[in-house]
N, C-alpha and C positions, 0 to 999 in steps of 0.2 A: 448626401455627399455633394459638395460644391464639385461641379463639372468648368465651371467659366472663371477665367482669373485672365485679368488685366494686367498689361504692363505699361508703362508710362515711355513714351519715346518723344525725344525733340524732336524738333524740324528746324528747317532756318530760318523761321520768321518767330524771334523767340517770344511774343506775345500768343504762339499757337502751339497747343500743343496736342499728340496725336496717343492714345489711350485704346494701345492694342487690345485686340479680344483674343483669345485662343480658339475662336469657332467664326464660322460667320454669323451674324446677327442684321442682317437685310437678306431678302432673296435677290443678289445681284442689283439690287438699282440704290442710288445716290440720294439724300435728303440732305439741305439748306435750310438755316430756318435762324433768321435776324433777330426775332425777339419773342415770347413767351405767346403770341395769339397765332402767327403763324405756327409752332409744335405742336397747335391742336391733334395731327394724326400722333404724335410721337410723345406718349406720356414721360418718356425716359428722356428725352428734349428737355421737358416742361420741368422736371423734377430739376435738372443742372439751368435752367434760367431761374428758380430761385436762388441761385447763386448769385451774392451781389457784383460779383465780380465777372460775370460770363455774359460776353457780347453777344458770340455767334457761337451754332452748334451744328456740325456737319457731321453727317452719319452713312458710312459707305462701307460696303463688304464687312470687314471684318476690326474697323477702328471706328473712333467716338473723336474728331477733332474739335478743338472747343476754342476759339479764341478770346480772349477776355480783355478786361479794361485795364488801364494803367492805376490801377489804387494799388496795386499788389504785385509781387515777383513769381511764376510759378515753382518757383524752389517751397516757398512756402507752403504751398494746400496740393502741389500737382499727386501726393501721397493720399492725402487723405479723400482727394474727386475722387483717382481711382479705386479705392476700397466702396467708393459707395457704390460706382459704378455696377463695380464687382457683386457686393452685397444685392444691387436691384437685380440684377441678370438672373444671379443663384437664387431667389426670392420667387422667383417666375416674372417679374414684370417684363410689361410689353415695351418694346421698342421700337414698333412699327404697327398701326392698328390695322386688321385682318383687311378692311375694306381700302385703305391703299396698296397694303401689299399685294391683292391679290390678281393685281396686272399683270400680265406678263411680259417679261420681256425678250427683245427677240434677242435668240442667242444662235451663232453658227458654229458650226463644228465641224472642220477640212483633215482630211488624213492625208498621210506625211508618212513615205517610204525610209527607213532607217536604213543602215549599213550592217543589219542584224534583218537576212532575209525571213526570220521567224516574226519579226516583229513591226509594229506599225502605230503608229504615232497619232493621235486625235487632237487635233487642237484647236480652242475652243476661245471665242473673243472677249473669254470673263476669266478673272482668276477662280479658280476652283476649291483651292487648300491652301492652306497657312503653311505650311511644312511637306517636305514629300512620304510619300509612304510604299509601301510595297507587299506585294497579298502574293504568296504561291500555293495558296490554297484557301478553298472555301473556309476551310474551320480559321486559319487567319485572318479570315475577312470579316469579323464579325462588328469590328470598329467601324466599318466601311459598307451602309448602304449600297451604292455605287458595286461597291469591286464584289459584293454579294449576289445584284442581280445580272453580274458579269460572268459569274463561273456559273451561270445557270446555262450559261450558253457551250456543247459538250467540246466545241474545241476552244474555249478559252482555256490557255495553261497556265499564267501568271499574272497581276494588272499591277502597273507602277504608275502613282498619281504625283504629278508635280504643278506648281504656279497656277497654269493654263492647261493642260495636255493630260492625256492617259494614253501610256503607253499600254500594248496588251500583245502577249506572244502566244502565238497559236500551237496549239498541234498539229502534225502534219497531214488528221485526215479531210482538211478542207483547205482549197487556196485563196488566196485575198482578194479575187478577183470573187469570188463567191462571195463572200461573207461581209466586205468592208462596209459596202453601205446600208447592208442592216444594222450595223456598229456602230454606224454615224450617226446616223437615224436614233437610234436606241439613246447614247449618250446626249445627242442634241436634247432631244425629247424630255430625260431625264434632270438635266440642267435648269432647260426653260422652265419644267415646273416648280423650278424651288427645292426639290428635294433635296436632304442631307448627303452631298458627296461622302465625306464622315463622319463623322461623330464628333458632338461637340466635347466629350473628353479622350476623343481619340489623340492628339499630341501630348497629353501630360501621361497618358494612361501607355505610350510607346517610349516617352522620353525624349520627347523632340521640342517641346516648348523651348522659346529662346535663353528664360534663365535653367532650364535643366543644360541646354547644350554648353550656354558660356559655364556654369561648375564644371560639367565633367571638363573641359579645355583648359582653363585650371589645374586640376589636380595632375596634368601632362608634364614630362620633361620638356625644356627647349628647342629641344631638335624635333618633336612630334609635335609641339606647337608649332614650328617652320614650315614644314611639310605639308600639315593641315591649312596654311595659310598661302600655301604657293600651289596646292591642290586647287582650292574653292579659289583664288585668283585667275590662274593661268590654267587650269583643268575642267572645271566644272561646269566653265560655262561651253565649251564646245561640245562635251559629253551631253549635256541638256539637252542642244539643239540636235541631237541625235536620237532625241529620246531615253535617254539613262543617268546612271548617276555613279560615282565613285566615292566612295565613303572610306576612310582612312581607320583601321582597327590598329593595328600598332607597332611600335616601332622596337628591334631588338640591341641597342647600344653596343654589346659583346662583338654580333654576325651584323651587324649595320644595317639587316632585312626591314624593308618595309613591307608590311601587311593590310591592303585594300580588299574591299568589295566593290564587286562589277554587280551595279542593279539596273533594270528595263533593260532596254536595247544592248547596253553593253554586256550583259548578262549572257553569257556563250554565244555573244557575238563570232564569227570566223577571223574577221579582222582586228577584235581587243587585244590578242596577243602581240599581234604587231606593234600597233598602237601604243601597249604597256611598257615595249622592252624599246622598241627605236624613240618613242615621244616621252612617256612620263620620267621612266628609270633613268633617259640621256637628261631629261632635264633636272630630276634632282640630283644628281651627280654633277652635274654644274652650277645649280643653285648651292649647293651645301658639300661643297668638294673633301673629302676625305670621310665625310657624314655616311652617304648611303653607298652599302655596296650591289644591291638589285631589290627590284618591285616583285612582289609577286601576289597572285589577284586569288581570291574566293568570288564564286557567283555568288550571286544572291539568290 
């Protein structure tokens, strides 16, 4: 089963183009490499400089940047790099040889008090995951390394992974003042050595890969596509910086209801309620006037 698919993204320097992975494929560190004797560590380098058209090849977290010479437009072949890409990854080839990757690098991990006194925020100076995800229990956790050797610990109740951060809500038989920095310690730890935060088919195998999310937004009516668009605009990103996330399930045209999920921190937060009815519901009642008539939340 192919677990790694590539997706092809611009940039604005259109000689470069940037050649998503669905998993990470470096352990957190950065490779440059100007022409074919420098990618000696990096087979999968070496493999796109015989490409007559590929200058440079830059290989960090979780993309393959490649910039190339003027013989050619990337509209032409930026299809067909990425399938080989793809094909070497599913192949098993290497893309970093074990004796440079096996540096470590330093990575820190600061926790971050939410507005959800349950819960407490990890965050960390690498990005972690490609997409966010969310575990309320061990058997959910199976995609996720990480959120697996989290609920080994008996007051972990839920782990929500985003960008940089792991959010994680406790139960109540221990306090944060107990427990945090063995937390921090553990995920620091965890990071630095490389290990699988999750799984490299854990976003297609959830449904969060970027062409699964742009179909389902697609096949939406207009007014659920506004919503979704004035949510991850003007919502998402302050809910983040709190640790959670709000996900938009649907919208009822007839009763005007809009239907979200509160996940991490926002997730039976005390104050989401507020929050839902004075900030989001006032705002799309102003955004899309006669559209919605109230927000109403599911945890996650």
């Amino acid at each position: 089963m192919n677990t790694f698919k590539v997706s092809v993204q611009e940039t604005t320097n259109n000689a470069i183009v940037k050649f998503e992975v669905n998993a990470f494929i470096t352990k957190h560190q950065s490779f440059e490499f100007n022409n074919i004797d420098e990618a000696k560590p990096s087979p999968l380098a070496q493999q796109l400089f015989y490409l007559p058209f590929v200058k440079k090849v830059y290989i960090s977290g979780n993309f393959i940047a490649v910039e190339r010479y003027n013989i050619l437009e990337w509209s032409d072949v930026q299809d067909e790099v990425a399938q080989q890409i793809e094909d070497y990854l599913n192949d098993g080839g290497i893309v970093i040889e074990d004796t440079v990757q096996a540096k470590k690098v330093p990575v820190t991990v600061y926790a971050e008090s939410t507005p959800n006194p349950a819960v407490m925020k990890f965050v960390a100076n690498k990005k972690i995951v490609t997409t966010l995800f969310e575990f309320t229990s061990i058997d959910e956790a199976k995609l996720s390394p990480l959120a697996t050797e989290l609920f080994h610990f008996p007051f972990v109740k839920s782990v929500f992974i985003d960008e940089n951060y792991v959010s994680i809500t406790k139960y109540d038989i221990a306090e944060w003042q107990d427990i945090t920095n063995q937390l921090r310690e553990f995920i620091r730890n965890f990071i630095e050595n490389g290990k699988d935060v999750v799984l490299p088919e854990a976003a297609e195998s959830l449904k969060k890969t970027s062409p699964q999310k742009d179909t389902y937004f697609e096949t939406l009516d207009d007014v659920s596509k506004e919503i979704i668009n004035i949510l991850e605009e003007y919502v998402k990103p302050a809910v983040a910086s709190d640790g959670g996330n709000i996900q938009f399930i649907s919208y009822d045209a007839e009763t005007k209801n809009v239907s979200v999920m509160l996940q991490g921190a926002c997730s039976g937060c005390p104050s989401s309620t507020y929050t839902l009815k004075s900030g989001i519901e006032n705002m799309l009642k102003q955004m899309l006037p006669g559209k919605v008539a109230m927000v109403e939340a599911i945890n996650g």
